[in-house]
C-alpha positions as CSV (number, residue, x, y, z in Angstrom):
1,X,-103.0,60.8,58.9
2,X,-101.8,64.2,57.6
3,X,-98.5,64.5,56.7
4,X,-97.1,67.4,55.1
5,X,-94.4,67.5,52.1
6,X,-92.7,70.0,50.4
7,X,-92.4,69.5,46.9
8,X,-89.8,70.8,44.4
9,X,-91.5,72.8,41.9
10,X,-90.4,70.7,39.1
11,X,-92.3,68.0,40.5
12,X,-95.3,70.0,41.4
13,X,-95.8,70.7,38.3
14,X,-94.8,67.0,36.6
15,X,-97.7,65.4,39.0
16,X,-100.3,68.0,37.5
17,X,-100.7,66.6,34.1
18,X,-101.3,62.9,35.6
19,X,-102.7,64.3,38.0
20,X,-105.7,66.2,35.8
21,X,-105.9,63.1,32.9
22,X,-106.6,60.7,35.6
23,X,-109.1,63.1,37.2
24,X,-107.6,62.9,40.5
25,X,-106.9,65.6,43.0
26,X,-102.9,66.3,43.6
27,X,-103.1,64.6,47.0
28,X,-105.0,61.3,45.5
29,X,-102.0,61.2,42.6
30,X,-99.0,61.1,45.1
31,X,-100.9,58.4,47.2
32,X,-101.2,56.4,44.8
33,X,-97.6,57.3,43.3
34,X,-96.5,56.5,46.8
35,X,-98.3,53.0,46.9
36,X,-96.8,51.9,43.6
37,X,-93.2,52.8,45.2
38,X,-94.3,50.7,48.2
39,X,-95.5,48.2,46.4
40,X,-92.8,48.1,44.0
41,X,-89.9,48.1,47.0
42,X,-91.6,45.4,48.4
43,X,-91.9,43.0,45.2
44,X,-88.2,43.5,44.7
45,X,-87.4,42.6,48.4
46,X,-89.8,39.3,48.0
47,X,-87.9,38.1,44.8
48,X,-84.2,39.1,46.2
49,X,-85.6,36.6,49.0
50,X,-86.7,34.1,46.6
51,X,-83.3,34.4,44.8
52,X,-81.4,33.8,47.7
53,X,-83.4,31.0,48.9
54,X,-82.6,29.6,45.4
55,X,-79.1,30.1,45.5
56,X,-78.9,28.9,48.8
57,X,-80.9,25.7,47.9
58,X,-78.8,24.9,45.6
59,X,-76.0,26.1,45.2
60,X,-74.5,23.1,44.6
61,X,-76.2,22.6,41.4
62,X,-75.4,26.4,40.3
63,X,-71.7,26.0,41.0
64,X,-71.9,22.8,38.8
65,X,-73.6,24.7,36.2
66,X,-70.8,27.7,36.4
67,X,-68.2,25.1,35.7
């Protein structure tokens, strides 16, 4: 899919240097910046879950544990 972005310059030019030491093209280094934010948002959603599964679970013990 093509989407197109418009970039501030600032990060234009930030993306360059990681862009050109990891011998990718500008459009292969924002994928791949994009897939690390995806990747990342969706880690932190999974262990917010698991956290509230947890706290749910026991709760009762946590409370005790408060006191």
């Amino acid at each position: 899919m093509v989407t197109t972005v418009d970039l501030p310059d600032e990060l234009y030019e930030r993306l360059k240097e990681p862009a050109e030491c990891d011998h990718r093209s500008m459009n292969a280094t924002i994928v791949v910046a994009l897939e690390q934010y995806v990747a990342q948002r969706n880690q932190r959603a999974r262990v917010r879950d698991l956290a509230r599964d947890v706290a749910d679970r026991d709760a009762e013990l946590l409370r005790r544990l408060a006191e």
